[in-house]
N, CA, C and O atoms as CSV, one atom per row, in Angstrom:
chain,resi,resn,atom,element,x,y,z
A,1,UNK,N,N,9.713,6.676,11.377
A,1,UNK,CA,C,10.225,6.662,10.011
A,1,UNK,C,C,9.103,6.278,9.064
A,1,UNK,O,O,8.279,5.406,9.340
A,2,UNK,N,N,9.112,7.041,7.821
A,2,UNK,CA,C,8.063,6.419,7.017
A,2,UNK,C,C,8.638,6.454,5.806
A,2,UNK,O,O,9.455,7.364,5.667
A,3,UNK,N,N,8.437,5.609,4.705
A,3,UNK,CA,C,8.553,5.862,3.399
A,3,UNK,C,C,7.181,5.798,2.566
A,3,UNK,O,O,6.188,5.381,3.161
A,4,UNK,N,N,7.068,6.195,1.199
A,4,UNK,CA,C,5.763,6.580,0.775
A,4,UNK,C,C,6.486,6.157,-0.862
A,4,UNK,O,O,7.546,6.528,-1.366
A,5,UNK,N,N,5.278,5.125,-1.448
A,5,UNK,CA,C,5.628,5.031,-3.021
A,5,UNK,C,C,3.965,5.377,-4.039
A,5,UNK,O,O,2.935,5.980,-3.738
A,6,UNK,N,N,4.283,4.856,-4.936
A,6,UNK,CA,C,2.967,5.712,-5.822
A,6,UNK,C,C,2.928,4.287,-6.993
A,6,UNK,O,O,3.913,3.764,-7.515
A,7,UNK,N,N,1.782,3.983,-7.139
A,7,UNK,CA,C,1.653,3.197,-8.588
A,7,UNK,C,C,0.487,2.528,-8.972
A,7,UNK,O,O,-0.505,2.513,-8.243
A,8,UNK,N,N,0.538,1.832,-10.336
A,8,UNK,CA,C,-1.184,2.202,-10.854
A,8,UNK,C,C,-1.270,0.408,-10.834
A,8,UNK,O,O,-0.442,-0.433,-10.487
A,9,UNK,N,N,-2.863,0.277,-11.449
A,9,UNK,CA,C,-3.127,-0.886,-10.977
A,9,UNK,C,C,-4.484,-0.880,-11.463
A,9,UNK,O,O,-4.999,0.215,-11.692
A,10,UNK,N,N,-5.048,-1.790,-11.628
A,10,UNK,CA,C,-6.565,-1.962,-12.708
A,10,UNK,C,C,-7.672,-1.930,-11.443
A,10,UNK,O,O,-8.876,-1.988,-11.695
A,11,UNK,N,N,-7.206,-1.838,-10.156
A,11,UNK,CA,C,-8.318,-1.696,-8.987
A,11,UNK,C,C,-8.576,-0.105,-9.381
A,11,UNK,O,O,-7.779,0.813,-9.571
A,12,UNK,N,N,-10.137,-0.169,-9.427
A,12,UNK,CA,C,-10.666,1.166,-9.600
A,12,UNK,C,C,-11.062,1.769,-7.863
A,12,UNK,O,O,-11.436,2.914,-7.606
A,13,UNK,N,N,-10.921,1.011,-7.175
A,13,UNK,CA,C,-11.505,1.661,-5.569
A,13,UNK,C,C,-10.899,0.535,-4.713
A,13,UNK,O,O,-10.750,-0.662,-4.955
A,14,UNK,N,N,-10.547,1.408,-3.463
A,14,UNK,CA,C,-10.184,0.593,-2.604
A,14,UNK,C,C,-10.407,-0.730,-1.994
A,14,UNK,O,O,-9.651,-1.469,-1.364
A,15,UNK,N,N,-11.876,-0.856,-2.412
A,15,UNK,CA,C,-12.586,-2.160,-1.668
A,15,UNK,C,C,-12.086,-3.090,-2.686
A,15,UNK,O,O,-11.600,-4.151,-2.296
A,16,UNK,N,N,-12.140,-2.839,-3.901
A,16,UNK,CA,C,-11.702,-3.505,-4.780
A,16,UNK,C,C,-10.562,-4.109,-5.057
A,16,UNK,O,O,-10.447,-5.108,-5.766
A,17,UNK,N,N,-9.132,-3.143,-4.154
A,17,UNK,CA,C,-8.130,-2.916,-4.095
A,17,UNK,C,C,-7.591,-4.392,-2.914
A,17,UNK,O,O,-6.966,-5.451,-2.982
A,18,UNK,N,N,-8.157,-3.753,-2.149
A,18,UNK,CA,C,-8.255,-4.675,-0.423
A,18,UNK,C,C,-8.892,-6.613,-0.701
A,18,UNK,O,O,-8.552,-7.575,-0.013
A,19,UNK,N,N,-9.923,-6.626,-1.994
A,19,UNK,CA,C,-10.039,-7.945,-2.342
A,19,UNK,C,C,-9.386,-8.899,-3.016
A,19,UNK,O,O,-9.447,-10.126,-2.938
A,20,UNK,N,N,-8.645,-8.060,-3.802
A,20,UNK,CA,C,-7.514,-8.775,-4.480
A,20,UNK,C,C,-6.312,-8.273,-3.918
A,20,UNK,O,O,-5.452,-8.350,-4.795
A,21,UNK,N,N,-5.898,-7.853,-2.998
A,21,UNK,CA,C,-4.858,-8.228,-2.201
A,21,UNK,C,C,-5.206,-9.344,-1.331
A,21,UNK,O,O,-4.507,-10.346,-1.185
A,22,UNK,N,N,-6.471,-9.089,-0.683
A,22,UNK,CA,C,-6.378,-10.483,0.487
A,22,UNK,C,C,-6.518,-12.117,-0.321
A,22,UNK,O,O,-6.131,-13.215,0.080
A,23,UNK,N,N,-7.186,-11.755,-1.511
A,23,UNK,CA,C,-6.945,-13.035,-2.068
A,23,UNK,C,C,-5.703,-13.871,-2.834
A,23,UNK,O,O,-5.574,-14.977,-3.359
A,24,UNK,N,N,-4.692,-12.445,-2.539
A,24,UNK,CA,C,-3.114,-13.357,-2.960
A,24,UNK,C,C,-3.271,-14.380,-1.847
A,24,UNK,O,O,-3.031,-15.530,-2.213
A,25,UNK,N,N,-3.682,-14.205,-0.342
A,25,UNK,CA,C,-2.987,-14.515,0.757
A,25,UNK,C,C,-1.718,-14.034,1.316
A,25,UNK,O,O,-1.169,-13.142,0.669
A,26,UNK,N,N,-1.071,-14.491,2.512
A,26,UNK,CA,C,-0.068,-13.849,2.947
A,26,UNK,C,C,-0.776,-12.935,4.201
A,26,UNK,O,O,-1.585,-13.309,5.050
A,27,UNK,N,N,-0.192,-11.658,4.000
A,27,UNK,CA,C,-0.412,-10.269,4.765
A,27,UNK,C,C,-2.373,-10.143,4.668
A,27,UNK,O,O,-2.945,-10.276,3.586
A,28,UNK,N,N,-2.891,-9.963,5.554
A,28,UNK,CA,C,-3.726,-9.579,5.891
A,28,UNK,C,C,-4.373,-8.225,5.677
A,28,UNK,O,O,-4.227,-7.388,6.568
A,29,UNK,N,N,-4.946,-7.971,4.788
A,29,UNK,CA,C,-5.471,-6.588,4.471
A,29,UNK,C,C,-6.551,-6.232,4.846
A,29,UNK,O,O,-7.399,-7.123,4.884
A,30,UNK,N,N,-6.929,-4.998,5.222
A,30,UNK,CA,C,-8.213,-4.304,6.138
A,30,UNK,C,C,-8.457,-3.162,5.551
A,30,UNK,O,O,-7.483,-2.599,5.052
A,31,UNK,N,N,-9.953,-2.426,5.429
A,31,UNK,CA,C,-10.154,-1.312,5.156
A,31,UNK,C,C,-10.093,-0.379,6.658
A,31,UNK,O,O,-10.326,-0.713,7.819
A,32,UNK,N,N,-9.710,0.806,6.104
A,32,UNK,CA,C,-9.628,1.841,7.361
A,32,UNK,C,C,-10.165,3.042,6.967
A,32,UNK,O,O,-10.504,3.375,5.831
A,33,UNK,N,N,-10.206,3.525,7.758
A,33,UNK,CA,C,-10.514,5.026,8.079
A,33,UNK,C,C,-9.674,6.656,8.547
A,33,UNK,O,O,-9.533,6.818,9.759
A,34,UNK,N,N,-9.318,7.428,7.911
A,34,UNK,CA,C,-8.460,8.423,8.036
A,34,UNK,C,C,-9.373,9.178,7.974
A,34,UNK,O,O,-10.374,9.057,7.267
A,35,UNK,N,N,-8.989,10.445,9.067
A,35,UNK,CA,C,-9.930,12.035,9.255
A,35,UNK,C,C,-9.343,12.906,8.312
A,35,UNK,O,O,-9.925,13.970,8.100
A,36,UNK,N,N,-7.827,12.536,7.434
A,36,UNK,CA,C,-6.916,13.121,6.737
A,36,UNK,C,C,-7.397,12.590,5.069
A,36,UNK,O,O,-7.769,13.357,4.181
A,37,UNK,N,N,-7.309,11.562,4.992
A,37,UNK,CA,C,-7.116,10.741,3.860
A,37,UNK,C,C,-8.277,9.525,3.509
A,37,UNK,O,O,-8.161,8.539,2.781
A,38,UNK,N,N,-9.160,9.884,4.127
A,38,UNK,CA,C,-10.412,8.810,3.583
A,38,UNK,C,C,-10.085,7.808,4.131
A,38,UNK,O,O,-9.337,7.604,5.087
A,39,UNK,N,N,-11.006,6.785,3.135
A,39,UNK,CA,C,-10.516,5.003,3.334
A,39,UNK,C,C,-9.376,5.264,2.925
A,39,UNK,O,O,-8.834,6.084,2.183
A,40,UNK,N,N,-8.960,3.927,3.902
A,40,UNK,CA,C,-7.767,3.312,2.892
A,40,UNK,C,C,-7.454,1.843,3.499
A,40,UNK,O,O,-7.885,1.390,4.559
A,41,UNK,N,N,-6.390,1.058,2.337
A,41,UNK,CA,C,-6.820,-0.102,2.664
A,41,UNK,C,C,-5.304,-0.336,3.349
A,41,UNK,O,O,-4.372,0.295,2.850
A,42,UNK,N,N,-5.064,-1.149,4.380
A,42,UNK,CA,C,-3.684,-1.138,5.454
A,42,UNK,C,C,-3.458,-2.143,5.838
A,42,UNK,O,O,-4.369,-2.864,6.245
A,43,UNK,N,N,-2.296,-2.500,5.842
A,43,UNK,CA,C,-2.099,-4.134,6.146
A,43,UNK,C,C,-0.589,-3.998,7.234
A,43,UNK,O,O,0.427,-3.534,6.717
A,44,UNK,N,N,-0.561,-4.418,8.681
A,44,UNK,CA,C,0.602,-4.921,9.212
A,44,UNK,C,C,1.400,-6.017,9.108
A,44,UNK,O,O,1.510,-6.890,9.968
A,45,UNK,N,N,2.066,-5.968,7.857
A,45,UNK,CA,C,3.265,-7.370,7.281
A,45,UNK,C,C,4.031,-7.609,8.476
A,45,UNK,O,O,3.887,-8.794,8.776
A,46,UNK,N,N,4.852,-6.958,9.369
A,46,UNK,CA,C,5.827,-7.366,9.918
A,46,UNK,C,C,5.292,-6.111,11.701
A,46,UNK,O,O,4.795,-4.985,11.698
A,47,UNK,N,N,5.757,-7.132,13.086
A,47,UNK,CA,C,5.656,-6.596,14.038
A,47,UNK,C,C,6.392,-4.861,13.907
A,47,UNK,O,O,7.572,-4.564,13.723
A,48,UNK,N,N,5.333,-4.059,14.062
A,48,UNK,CA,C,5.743,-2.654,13.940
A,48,UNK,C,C,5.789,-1.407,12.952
A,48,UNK,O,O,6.167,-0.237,13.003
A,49,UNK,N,N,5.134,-2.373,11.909
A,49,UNK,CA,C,5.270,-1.609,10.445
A,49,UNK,C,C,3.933,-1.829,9.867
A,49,UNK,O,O,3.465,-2.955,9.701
A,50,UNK,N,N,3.167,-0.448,9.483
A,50,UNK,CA,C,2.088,-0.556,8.475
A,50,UNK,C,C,1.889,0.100,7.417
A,50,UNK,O,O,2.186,1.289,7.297
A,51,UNK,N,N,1.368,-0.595,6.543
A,51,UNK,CA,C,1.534,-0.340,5.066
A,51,UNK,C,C,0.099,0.509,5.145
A,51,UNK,O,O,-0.696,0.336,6.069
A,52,UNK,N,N,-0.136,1.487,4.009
A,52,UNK,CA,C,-1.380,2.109,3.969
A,52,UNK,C,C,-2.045,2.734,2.801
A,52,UNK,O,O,-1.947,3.959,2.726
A,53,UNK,N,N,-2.692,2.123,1.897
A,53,UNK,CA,C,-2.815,2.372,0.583
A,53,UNK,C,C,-4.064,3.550,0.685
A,53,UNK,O,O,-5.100,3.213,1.259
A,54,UNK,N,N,-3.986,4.483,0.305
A,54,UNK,CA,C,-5.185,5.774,0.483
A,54,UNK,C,C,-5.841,5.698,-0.872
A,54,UNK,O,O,-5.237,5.408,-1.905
A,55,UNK,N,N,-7.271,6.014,-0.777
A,55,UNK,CA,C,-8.271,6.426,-1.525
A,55,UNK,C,C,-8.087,7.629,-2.161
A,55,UNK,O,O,-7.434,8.617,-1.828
A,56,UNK,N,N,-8.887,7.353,-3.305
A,56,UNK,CA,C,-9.198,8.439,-4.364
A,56,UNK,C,C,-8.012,8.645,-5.271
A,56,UNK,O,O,-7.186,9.558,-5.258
A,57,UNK,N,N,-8.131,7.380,-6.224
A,57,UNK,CA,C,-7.249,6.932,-6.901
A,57,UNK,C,C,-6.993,7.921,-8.323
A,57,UNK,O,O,-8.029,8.527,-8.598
A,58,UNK,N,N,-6.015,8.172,-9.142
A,58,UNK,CA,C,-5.965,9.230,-10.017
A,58,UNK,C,C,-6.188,8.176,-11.362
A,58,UNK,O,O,-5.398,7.360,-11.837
A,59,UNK,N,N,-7.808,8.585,-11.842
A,59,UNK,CA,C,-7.313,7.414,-13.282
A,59,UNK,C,C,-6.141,7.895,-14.160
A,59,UNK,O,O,-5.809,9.074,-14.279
A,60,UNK,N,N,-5.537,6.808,-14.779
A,60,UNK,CA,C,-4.905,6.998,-16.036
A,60,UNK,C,C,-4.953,5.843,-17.011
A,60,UNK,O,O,-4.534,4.686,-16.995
A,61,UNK,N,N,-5.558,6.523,-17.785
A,61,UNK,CA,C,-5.652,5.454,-19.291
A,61,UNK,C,C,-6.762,3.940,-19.008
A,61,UNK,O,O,-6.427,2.764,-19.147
A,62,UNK,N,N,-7.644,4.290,-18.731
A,62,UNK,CA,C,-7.930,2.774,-18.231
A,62,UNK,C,C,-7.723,2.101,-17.044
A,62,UNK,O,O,-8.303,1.046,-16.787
A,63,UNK,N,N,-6.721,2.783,-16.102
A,63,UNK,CA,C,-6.574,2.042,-14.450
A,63,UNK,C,C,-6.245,3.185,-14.130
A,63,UNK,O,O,-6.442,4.210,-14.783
A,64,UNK,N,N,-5.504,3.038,-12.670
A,64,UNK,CA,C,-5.650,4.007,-10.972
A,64,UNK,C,C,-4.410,3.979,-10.888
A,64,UNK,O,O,-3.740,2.990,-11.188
A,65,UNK,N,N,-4.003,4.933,-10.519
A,65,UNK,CA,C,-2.845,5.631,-9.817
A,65,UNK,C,C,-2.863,5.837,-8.094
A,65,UNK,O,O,-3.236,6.968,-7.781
A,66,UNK,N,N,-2.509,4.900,-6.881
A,66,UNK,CA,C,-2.844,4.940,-6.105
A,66,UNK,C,C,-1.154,5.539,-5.168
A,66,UNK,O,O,-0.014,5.465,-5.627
A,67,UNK,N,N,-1.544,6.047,-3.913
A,67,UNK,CA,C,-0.651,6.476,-3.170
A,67,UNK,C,C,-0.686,5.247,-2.017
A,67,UNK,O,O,-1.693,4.641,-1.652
A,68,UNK,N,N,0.853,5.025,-1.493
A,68,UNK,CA,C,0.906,4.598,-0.342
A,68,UNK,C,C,1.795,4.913,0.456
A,68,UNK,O,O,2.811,5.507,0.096
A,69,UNK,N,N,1.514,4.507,1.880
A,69,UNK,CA,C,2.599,4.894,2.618
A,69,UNK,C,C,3.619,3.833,3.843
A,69,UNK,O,O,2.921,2.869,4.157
A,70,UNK,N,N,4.331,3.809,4.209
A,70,UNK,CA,C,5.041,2.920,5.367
A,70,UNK,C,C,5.407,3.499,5.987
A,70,UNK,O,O,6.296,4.330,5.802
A,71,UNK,N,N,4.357,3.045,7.748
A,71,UNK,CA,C,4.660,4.021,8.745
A,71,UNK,C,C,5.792,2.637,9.736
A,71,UNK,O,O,5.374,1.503,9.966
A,72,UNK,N,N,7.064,3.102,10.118
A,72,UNK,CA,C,7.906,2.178,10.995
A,72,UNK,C,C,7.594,2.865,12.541
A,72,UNK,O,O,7.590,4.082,12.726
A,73,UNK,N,N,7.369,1.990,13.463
A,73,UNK,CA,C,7.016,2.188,14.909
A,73,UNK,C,C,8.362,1.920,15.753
A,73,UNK,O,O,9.235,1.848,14.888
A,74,UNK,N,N,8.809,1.785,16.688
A,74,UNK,CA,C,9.560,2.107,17.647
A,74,UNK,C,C,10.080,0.482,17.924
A,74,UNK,O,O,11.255,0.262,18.216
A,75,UNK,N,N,9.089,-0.606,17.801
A,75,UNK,CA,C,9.160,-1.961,18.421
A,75,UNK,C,C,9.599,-2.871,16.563
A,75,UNK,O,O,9.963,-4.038,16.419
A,76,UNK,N,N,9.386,-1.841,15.468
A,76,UNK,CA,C,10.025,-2.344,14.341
A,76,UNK,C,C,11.657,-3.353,14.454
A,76,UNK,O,O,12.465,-2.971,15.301
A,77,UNK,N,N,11.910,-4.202,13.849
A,77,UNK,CA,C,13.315,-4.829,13.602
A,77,UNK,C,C,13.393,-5.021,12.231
A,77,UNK,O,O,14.476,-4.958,11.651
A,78,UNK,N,N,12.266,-5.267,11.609
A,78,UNK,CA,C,12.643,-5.695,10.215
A,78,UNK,C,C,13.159,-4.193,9.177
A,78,UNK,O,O,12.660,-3.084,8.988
A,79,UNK,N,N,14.634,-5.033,8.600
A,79,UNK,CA,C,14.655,-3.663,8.135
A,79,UNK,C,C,13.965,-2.698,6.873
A,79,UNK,O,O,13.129,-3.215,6.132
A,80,UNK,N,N,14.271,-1.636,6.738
A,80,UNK,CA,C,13.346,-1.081,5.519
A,80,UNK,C,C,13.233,-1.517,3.604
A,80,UNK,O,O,12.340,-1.410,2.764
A,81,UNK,N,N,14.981,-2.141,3.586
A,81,UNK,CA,C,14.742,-3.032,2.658
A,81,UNK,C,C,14.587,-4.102,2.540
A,81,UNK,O,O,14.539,-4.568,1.402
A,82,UNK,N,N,14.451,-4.900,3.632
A,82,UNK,CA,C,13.257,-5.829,3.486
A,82,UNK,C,C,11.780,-5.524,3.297
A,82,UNK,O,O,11.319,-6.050,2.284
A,83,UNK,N,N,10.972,-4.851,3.973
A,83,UNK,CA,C,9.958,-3.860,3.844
A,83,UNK,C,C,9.911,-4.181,2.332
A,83,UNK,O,O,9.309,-5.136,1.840
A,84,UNK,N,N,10.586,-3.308,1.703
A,84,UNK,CA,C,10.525,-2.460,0.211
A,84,UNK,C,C,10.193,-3.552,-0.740
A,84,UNK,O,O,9.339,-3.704,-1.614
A,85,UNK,N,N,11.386,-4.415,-0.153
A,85,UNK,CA,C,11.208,-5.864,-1.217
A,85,UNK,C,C,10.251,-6.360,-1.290
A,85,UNK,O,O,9.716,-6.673,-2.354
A,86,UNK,N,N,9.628,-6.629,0.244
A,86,UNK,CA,C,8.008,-7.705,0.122
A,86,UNK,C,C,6.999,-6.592,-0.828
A,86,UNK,O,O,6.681,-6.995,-1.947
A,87,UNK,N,N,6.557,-5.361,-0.436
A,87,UNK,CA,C,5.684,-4.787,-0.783
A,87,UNK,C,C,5.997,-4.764,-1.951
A,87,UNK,O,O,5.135,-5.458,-2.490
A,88,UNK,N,N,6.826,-4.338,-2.878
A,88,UNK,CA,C,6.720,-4.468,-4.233
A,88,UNK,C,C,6.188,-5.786,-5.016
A,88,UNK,O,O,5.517,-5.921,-6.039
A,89,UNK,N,N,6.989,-7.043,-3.761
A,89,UNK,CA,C,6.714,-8.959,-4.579
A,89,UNK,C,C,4.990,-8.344,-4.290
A,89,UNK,O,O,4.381,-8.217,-5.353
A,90,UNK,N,N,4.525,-8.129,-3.576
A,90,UNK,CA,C,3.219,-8.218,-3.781
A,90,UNK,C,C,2.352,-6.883,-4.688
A,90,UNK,O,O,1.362,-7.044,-5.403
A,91,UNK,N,N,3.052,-5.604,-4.405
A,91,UNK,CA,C,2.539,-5.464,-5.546
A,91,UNK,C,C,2.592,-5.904,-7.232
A,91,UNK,O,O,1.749,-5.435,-7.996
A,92,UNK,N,N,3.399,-6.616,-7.605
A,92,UNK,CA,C,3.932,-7.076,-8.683
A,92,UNK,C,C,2.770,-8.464,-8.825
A,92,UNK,O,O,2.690,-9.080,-9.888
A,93,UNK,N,N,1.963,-8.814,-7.681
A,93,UNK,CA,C,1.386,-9.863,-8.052
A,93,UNK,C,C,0.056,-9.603,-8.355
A,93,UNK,O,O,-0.660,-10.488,-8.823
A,94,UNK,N,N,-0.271,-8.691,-8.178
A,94,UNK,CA,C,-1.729,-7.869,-8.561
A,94,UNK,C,C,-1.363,-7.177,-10.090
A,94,UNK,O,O,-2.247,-6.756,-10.836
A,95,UNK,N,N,0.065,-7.139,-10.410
A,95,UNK,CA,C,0.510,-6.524,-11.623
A,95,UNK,C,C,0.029,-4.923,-11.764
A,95,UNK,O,O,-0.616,-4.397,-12.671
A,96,UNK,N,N,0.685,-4.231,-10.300
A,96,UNK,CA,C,0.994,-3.259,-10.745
A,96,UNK,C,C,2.350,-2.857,-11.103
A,96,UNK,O,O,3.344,-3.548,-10.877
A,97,UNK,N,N,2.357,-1.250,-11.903
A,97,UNK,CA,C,3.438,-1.093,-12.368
A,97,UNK,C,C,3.937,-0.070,-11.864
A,97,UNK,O,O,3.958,0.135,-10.651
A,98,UNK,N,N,4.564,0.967,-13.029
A,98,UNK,CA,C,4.969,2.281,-12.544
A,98,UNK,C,C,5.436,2.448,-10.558
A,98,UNK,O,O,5.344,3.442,-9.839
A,99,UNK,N,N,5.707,1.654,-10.369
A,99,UNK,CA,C,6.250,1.192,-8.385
A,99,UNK,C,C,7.048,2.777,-8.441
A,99,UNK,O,O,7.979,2.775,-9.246
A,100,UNK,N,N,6.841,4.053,-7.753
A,100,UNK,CA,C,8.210,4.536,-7.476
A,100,UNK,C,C,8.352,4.841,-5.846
A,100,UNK,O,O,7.809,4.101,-5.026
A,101,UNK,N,N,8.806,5.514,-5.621
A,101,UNK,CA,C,9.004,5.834,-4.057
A,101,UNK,C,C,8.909,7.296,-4.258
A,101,UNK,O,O,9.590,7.963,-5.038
A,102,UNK,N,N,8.068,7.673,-3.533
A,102,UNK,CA,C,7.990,9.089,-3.894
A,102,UNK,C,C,7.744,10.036,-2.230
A,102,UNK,O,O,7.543,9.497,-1.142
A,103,UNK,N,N,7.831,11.380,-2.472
A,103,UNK,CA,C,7.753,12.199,-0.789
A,103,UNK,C,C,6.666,11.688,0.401
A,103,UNK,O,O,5.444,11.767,0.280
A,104,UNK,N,N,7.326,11.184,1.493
A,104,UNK,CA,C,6.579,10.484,2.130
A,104,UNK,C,C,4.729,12.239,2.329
A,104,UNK,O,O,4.522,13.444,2.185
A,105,UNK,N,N,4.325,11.456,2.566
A,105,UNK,CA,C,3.084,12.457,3.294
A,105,UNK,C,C,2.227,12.910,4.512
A,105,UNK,O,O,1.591,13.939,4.738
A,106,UNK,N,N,2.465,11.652,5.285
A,106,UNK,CA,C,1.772,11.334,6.687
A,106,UNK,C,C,2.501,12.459,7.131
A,106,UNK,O,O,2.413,12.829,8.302
């Protein structure tokens, strides 16, 4: 199962993206590597579930328009709106906006 949301944010690049997430604390964030999708920066919040923010951000107006995605694995329990809830409290703490949920992509 995956869900996939979209929203902007004053990080102009991923590395940038990945430093001020790990410095909320909490979830653990890592840069990665996709043969599909570039870097991107990915964090496992909960046993079975990873979050995955992809590169090559769309400016608008002064900040980034970034894509992400939530891939759920087989050994997952937590459910998806729990999921939904944390990732937004944290995106909301970096103060992004525009949050929607949009066609997954993976």
């Amino acid at each position: 199962m995956t869900g996939a949301y979209e929203f902007i944010c004053k990080e102009s690049s991923t590395d940038r993206l990945c430093v001020r997430l790990n410095a909320l604390g909490g979830w653990h964030w890592y840069m990665g590597d996709s043969y599909w999708y570039g870097d991107y920066v990915g964090s496992k919040p909960f046993p079975g579930v990873r979050i995955r923010i992809i590169d090559f951000p769309t400016p608008i107006e002064g900040e980034y328009k970034y894509d992400a995605d939530v891939r759920l694995h087989s050994e997952c329990t937590t459910p998806m709106a729990v999921i939904d809830d944390a990732f937004r409290k944290v995106l909301a703490r970096i103060e992004a906006h525009d949050v929607q949920e949009i066609e997954p992509f993976d």
